[in-house]
PDB file of N, H, CA, C and O in Angstrom:
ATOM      1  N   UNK A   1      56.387 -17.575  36.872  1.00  0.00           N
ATOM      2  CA  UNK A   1      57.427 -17.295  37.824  1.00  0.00           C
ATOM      3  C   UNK A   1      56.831 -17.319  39.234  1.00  0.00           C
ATOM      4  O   UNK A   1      55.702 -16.874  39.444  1.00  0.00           O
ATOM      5  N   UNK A   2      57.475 -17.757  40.046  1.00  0.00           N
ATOM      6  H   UNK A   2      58.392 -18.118  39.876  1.00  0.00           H
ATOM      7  CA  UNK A   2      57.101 -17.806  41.680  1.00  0.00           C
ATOM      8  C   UNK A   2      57.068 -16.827  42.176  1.00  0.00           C
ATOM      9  O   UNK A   2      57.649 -15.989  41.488  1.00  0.00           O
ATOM     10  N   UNK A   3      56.762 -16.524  42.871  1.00  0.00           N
ATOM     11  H   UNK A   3      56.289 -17.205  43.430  1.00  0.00           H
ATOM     12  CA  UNK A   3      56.135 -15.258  44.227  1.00  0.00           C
ATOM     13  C   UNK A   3      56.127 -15.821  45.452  1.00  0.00           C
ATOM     14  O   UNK A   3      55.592 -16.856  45.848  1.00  0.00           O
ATOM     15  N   UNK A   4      57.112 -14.612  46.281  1.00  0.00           N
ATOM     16  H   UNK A   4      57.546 -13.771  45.960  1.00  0.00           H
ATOM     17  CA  UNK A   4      57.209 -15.210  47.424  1.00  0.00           C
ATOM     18  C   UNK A   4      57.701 -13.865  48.365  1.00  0.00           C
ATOM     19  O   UNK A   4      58.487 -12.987  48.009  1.00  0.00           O
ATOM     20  N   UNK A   5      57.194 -13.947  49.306  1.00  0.00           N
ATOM     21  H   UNK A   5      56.556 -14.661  49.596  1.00  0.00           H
ATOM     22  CA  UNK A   5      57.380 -12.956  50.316  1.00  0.00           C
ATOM     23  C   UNK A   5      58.535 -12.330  51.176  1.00  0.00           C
ATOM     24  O   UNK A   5      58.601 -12.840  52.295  1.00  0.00           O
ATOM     25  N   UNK A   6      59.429 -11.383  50.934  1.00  0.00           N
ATOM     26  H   UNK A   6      59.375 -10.969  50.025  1.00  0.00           H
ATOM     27  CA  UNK A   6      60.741 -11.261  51.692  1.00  0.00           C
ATOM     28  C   UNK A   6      60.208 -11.415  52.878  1.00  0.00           C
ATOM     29  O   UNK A   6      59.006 -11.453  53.142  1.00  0.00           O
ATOM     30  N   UNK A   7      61.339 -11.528  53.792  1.00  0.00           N
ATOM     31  H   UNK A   7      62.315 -11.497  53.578  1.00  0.00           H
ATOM     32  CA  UNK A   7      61.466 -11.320  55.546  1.00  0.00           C
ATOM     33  C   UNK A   7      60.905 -10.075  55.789  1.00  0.00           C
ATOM     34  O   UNK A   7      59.915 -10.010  56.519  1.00  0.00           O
ATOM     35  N   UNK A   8      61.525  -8.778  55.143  1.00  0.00           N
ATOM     36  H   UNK A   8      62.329  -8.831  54.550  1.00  0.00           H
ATOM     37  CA  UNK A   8      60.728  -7.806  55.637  1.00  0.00           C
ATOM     38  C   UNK A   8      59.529  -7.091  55.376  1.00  0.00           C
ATOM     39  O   UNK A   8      58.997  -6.125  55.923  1.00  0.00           O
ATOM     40  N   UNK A   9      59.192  -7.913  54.256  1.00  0.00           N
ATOM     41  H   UNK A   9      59.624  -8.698  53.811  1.00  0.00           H
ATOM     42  CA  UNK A   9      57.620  -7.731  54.218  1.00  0.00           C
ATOM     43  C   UNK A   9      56.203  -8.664  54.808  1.00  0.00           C
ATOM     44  O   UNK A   9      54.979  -8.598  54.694  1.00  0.00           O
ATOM     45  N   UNK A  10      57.386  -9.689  55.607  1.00  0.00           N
ATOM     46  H   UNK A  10      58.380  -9.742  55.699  1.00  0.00           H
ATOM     47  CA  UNK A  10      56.527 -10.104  56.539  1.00  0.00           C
ATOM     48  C   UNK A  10      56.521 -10.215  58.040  1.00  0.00           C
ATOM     49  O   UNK A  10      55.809 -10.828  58.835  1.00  0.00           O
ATOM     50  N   UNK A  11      57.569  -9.405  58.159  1.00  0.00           N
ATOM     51  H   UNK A  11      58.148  -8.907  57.513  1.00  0.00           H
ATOM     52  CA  UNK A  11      57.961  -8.444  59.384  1.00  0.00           C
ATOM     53  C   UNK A  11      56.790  -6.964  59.645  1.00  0.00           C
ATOM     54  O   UNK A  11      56.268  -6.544  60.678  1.00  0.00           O
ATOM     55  N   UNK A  12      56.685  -6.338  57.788  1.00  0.00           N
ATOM     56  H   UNK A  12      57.110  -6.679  56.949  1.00  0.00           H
ATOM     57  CA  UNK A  12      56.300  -4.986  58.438  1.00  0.00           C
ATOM     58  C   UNK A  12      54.403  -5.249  58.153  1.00  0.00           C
ATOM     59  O   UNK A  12      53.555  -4.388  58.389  1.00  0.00           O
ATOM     60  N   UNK A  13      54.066  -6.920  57.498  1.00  0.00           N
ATOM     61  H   UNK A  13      54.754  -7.619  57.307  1.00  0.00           H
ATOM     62  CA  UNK A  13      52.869  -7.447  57.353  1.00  0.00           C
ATOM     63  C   UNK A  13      52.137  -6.945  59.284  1.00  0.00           C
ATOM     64  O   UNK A  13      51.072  -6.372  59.514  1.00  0.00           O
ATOM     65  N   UNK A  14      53.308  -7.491  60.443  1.00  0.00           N
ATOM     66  H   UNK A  14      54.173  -7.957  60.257  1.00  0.00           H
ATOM     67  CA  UNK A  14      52.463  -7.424  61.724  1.00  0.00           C
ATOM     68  C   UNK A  14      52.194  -6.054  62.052  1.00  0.00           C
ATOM     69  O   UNK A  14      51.704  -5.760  63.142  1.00  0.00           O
ATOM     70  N   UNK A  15      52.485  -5.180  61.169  1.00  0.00           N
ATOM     71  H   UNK A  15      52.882  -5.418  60.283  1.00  0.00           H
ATOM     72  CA  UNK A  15      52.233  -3.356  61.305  1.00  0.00           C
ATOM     73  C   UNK A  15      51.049  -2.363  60.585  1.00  0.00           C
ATOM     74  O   UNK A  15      51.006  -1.156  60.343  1.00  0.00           O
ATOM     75  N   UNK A  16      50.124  -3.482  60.371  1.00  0.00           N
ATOM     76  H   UNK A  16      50.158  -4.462  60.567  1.00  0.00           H
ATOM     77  CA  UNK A  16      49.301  -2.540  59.679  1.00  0.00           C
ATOM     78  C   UNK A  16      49.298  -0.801  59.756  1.00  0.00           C
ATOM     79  O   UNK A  16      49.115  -0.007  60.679  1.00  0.00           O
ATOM     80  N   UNK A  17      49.632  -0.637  58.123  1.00  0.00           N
ATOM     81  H   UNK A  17      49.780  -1.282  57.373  1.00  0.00           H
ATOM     82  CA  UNK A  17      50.048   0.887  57.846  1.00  0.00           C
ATOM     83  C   UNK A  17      49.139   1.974  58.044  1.00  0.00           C
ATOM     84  O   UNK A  17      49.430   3.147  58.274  1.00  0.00           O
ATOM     85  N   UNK A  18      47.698   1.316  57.900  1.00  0.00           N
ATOM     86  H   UNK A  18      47.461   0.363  57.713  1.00  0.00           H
ATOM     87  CA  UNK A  18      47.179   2.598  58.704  1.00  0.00           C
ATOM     88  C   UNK A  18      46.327   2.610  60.168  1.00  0.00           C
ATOM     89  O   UNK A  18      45.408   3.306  60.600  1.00  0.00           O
ATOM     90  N   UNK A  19      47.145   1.430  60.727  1.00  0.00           N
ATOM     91  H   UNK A  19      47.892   0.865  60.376  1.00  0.00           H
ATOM     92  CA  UNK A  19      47.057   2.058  62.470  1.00  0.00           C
ATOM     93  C   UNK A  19      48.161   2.580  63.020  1.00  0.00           C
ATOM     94  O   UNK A  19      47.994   3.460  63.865  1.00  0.00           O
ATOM     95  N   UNK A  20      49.488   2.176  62.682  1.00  0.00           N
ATOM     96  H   UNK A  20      49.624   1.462  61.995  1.00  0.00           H
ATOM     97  CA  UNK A  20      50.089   2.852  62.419  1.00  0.00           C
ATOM     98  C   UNK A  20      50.448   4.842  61.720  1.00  0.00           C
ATOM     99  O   UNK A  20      51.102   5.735  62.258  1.00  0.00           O
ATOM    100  N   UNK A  21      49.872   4.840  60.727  1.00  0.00           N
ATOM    101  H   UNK A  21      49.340   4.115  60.291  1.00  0.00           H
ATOM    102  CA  UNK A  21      49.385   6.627  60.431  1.00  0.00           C
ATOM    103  C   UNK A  21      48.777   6.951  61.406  1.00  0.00           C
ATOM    104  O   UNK A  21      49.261   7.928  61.977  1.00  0.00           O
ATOM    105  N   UNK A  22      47.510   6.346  62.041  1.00  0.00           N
ATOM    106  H   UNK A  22      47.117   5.552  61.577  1.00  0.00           H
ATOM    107  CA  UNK A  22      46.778   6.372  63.185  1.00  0.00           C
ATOM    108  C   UNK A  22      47.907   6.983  64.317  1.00  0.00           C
ATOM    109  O   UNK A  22      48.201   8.178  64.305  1.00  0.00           O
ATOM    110  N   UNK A  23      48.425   6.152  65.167  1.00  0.00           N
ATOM    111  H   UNK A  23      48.186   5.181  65.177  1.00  0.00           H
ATOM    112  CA  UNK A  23      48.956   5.722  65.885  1.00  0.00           C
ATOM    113  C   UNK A  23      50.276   7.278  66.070  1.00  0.00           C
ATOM    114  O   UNK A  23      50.404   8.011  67.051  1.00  0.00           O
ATOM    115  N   UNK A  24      51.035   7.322  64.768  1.00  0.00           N
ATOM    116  H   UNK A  24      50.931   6.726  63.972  1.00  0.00           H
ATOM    117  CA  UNK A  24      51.743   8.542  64.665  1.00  0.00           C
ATOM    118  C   UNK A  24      51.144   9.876  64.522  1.00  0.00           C
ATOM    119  O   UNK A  24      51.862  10.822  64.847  1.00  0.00           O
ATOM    120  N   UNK A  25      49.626  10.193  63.973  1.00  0.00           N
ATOM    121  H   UNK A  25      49.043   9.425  63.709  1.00  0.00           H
ATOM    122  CA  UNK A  25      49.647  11.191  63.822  1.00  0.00           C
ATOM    123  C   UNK A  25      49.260  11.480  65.224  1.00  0.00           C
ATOM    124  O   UNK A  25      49.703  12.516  65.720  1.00  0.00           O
ATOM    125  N   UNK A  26      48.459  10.672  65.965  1.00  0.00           N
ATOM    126  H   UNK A  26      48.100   9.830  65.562  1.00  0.00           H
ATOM    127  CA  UNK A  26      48.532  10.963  67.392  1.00  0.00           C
ATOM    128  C   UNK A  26      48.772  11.130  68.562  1.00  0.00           C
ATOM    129  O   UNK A  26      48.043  11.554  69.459  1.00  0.00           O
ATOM    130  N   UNK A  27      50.321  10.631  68.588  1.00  0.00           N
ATOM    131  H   UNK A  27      50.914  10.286  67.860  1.00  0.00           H
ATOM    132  CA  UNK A  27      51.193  10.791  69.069  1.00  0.00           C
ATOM    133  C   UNK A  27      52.423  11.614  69.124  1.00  0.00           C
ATOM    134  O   UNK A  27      53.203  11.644  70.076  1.00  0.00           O
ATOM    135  N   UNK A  28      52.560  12.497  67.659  1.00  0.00           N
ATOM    136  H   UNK A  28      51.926  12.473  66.886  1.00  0.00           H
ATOM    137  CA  UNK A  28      53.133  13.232  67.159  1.00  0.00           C
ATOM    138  C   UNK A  28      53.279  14.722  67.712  1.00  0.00           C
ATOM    139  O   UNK A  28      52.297  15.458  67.815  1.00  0.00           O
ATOM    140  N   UNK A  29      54.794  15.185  68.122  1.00  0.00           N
ATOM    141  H   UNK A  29      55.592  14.587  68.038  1.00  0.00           H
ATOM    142  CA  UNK A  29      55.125  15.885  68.307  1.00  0.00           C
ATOM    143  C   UNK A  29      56.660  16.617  67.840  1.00  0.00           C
ATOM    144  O   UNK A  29      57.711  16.046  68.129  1.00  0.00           O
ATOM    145  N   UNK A  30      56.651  17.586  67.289  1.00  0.00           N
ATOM    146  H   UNK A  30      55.797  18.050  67.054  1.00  0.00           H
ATOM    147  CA  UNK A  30      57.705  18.119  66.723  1.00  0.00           C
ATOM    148  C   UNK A  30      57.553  18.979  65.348  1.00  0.00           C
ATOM    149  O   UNK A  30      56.619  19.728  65.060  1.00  0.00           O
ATOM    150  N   UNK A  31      58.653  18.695  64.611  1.00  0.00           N
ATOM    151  H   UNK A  31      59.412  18.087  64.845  1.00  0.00           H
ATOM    152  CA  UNK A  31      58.608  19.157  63.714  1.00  0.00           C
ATOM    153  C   UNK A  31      58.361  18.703  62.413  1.00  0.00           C
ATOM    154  O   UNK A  31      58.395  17.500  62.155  1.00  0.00           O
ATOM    155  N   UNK A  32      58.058  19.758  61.372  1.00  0.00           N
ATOM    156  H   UNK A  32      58.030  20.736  61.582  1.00  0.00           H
ATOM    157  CA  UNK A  32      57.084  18.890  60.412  1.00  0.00           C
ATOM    158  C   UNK A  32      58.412  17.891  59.724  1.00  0.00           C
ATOM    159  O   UNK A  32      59.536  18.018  60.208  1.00  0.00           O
ATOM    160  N   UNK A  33      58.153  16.847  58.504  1.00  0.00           N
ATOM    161  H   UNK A  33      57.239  16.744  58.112  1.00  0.00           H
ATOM    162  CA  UNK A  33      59.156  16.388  58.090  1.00  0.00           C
ATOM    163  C   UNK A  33      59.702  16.829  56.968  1.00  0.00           C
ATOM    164  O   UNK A  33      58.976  17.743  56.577  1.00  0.00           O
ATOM    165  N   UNK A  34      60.527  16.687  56.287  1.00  0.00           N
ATOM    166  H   UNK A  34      61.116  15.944  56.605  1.00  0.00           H
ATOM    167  CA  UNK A  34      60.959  16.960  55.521  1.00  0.00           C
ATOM    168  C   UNK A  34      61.052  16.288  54.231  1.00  0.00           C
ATOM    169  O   UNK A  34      60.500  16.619  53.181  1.00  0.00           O
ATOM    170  N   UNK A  35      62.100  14.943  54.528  1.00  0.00           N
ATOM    171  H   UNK A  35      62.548  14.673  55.381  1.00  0.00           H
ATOM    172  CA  UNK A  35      61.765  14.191  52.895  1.00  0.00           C
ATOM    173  C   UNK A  35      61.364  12.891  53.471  1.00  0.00           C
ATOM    174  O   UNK A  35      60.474  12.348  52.817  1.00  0.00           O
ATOM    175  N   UNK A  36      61.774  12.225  54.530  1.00  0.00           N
ATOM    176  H   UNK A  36      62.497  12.667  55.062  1.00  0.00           H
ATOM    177  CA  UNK A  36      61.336  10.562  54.538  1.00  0.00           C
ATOM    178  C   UNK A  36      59.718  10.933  55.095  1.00  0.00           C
ATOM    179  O   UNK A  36      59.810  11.727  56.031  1.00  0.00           O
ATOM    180  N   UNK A  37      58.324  10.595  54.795  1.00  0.00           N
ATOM    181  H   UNK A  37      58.250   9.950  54.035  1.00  0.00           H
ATOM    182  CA  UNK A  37      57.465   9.987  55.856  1.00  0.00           C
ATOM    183  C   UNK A  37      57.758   9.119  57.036  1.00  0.00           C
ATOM    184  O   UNK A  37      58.835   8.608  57.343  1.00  0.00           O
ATOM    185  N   UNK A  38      56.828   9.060  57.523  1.00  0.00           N
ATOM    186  H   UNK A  38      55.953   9.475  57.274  1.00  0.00           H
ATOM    187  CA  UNK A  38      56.352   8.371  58.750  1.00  0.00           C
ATOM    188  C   UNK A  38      57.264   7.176  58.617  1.00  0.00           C
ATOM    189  O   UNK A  38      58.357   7.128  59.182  1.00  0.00           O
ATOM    190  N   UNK A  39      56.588   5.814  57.539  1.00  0.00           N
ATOM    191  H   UNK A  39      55.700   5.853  57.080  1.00  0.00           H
ATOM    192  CA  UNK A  39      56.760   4.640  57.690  1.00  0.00           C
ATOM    193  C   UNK A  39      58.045   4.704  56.786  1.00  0.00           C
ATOM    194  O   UNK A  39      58.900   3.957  57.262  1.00  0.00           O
ATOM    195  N   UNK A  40      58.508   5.388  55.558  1.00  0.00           N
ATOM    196  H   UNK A  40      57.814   5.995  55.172  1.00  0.00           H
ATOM    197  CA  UNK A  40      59.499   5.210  55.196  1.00  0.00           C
ATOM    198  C   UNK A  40      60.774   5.404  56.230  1.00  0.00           C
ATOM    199  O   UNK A  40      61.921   5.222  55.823  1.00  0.00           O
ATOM    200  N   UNK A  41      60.498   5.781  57.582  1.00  0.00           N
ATOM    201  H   UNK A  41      59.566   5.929  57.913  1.00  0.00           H
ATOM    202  CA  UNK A  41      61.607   6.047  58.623  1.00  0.00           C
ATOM    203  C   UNK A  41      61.445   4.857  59.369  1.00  0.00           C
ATOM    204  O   UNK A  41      62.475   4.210  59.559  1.00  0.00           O
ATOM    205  N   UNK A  42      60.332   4.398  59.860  1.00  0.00           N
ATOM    206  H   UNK A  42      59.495   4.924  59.706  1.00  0.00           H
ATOM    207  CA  UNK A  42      60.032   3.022  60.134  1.00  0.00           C
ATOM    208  C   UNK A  42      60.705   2.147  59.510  1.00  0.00           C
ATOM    209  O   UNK A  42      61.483   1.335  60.012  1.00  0.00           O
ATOM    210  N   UNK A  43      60.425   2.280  58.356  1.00  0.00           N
ATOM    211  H   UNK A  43      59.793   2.939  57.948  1.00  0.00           H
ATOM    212  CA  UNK A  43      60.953   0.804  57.445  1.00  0.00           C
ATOM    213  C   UNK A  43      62.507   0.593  57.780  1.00  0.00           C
ATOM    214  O   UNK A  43      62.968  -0.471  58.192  1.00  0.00           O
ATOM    215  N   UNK A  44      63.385   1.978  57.499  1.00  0.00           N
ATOM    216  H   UNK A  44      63.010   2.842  57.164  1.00  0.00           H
ATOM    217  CA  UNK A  44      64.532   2.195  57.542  1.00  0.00           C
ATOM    218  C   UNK A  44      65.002   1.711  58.943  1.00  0.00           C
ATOM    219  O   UNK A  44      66.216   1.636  59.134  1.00  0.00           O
ATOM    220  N   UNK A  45      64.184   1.395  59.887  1.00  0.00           N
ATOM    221  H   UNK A  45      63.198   1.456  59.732  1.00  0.00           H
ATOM    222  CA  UNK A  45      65.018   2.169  61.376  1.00  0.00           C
ATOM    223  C   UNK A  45      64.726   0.532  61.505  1.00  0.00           C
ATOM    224  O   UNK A  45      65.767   0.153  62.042  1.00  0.00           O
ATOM    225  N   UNK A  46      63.818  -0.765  61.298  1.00  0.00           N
ATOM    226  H   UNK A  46      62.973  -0.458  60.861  1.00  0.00           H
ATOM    227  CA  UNK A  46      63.645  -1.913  61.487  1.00  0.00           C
ATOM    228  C   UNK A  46      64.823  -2.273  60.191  1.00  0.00           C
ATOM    229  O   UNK A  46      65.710  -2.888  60.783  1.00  0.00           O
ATOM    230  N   UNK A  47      65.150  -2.183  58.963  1.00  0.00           N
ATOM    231  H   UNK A  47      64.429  -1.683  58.482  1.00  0.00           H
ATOM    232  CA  UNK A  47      66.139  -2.399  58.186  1.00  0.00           C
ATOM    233  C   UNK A  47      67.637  -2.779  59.213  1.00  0.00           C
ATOM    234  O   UNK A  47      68.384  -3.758  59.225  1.00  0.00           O
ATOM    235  N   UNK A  48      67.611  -1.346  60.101  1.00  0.00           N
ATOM    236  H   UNK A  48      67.004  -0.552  60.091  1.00  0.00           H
ATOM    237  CA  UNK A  48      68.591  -1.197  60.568  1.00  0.00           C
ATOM    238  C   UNK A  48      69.128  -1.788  61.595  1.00  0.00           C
ATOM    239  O   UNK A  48      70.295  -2.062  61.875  1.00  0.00           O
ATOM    240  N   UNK A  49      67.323  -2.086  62.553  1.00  0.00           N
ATOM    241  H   UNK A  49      66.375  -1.863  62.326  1.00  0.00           H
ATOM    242  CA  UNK A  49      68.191  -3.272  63.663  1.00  0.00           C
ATOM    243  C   UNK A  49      67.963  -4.569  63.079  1.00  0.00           C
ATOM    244  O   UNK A  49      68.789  -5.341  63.567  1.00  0.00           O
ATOM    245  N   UNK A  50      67.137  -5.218  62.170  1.00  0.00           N
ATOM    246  H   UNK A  50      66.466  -4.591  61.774  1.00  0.00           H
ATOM    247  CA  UNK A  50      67.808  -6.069  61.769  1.00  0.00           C
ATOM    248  C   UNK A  50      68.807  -7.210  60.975  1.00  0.00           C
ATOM    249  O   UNK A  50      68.960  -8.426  60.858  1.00  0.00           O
ATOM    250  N   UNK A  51      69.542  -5.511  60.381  1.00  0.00           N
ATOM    251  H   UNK A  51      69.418  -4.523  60.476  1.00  0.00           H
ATOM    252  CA  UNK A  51      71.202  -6.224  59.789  1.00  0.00           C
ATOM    253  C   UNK A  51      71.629  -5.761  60.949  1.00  0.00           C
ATOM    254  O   UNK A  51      72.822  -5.967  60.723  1.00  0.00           O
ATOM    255  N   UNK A  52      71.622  -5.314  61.980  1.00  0.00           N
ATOM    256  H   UNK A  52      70.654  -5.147  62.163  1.00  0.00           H
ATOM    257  CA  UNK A  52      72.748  -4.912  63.051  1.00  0.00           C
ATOM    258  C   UNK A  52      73.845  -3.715  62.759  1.00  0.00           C
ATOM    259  O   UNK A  52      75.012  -3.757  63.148  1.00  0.00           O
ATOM    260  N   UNK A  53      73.111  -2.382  61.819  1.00  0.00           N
ATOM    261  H   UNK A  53      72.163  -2.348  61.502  1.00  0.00           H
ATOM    262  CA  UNK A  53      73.497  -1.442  61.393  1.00  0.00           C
ATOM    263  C   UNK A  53      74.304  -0.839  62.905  1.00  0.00           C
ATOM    264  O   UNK A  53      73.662  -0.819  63.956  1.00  0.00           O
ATOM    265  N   UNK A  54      75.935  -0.310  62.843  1.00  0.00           N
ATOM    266  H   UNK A  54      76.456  -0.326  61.990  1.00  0.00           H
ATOM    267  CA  UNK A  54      75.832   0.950  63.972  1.00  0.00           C
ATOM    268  C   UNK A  54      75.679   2.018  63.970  1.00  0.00           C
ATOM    269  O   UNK A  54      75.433   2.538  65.058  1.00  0.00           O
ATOM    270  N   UNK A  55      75.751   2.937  62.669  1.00  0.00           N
ATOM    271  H   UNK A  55      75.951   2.515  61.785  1.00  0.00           H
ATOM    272  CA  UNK A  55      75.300   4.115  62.775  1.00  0.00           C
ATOM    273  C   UNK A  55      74.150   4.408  61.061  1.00  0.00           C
ATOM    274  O   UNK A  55      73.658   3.511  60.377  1.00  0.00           O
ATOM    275  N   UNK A  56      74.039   5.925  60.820  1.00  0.00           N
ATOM    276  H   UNK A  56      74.439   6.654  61.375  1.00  0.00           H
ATOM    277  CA  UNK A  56      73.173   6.057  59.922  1.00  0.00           C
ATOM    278  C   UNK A  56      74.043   5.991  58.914  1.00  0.00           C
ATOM    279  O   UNK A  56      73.476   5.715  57.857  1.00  0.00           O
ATOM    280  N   UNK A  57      75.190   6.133  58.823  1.00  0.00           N
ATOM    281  H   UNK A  57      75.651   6.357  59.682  1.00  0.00           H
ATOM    282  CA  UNK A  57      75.781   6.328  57.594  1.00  0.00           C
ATOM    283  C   UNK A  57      76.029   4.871  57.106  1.00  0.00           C
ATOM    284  O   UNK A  57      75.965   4.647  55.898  1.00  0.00           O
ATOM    285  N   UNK A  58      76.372   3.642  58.180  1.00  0.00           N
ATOM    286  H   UNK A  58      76.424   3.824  59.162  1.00  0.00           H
ATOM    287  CA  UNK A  58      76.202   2.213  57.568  1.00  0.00           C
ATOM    288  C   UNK A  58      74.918   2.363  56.930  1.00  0.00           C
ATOM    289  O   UNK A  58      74.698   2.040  55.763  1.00  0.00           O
ATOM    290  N   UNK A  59      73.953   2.936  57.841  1.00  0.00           N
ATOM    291  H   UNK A  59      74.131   3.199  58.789  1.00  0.00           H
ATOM    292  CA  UNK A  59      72.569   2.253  57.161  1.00  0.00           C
ATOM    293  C   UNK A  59      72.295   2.835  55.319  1.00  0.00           C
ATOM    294  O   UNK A  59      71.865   2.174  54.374  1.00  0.00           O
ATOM    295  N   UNK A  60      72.575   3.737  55.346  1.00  0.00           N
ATOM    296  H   UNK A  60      72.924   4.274  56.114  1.00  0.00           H
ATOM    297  CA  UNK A  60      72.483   4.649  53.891  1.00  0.00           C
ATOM    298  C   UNK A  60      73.274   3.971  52.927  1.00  0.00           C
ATOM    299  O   UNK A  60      72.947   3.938  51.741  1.00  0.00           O
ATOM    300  N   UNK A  61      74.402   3.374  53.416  1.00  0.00           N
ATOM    301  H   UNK A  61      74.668   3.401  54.380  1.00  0.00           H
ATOM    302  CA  UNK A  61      75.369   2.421  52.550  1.00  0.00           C
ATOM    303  C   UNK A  61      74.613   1.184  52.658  1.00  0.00           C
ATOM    304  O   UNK A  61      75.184   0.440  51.861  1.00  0.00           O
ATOM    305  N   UNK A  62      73.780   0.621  53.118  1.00  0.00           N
ATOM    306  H   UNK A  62      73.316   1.225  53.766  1.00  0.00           H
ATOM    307  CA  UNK A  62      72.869  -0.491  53.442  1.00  0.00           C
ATOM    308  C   UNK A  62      72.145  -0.114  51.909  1.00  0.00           C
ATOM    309  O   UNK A  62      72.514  -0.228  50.740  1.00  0.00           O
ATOM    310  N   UNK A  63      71.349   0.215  52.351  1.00  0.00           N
ATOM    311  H   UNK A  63      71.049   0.307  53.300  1.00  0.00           H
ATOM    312  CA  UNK A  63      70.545   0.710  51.794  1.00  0.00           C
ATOM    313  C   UNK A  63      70.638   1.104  50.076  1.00  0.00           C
ATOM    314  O   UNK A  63      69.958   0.564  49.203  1.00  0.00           O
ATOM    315  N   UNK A  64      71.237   1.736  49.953  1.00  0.00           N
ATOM    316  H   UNK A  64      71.789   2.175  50.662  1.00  0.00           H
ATOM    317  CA  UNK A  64      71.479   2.324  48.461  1.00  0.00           C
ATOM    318  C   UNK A  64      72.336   1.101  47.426  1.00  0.00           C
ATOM    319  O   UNK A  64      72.609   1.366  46.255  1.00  0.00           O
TER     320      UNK A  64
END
């Protein structure tokens, strides 16, 4: 069977994930999180601009 790379895994390929961890834990301010991590909010929030989501509740219906 073939193998082949979605769009957004070669979108979040230009993000290496841990300069990124890098990048957030040092920049980080607030409060601790709760259930999404770091990049799982990342992933979601690039998901979102590019289907052209308008709010969170499209995106969750995106999504699921």
């Amino acid at each position: 069977m073939a193998y082949c790379n979605t769009i957004l895994n070669q979108l979040a390929s230009f993000f290496p994930r841990h300069d990124f961890e890098k990048l957030a834990t040092q920049y980080h301010q607030g409060q601790k999180f709760r259930s999404f991590n770091r990049w799982s909010q990342f992933m979601a929030m690039m998901i979102a601009q590019l289907t052209g989501r308008k709010s969170l509740r499209d995106l969750v219906g995106n999504i699921a």
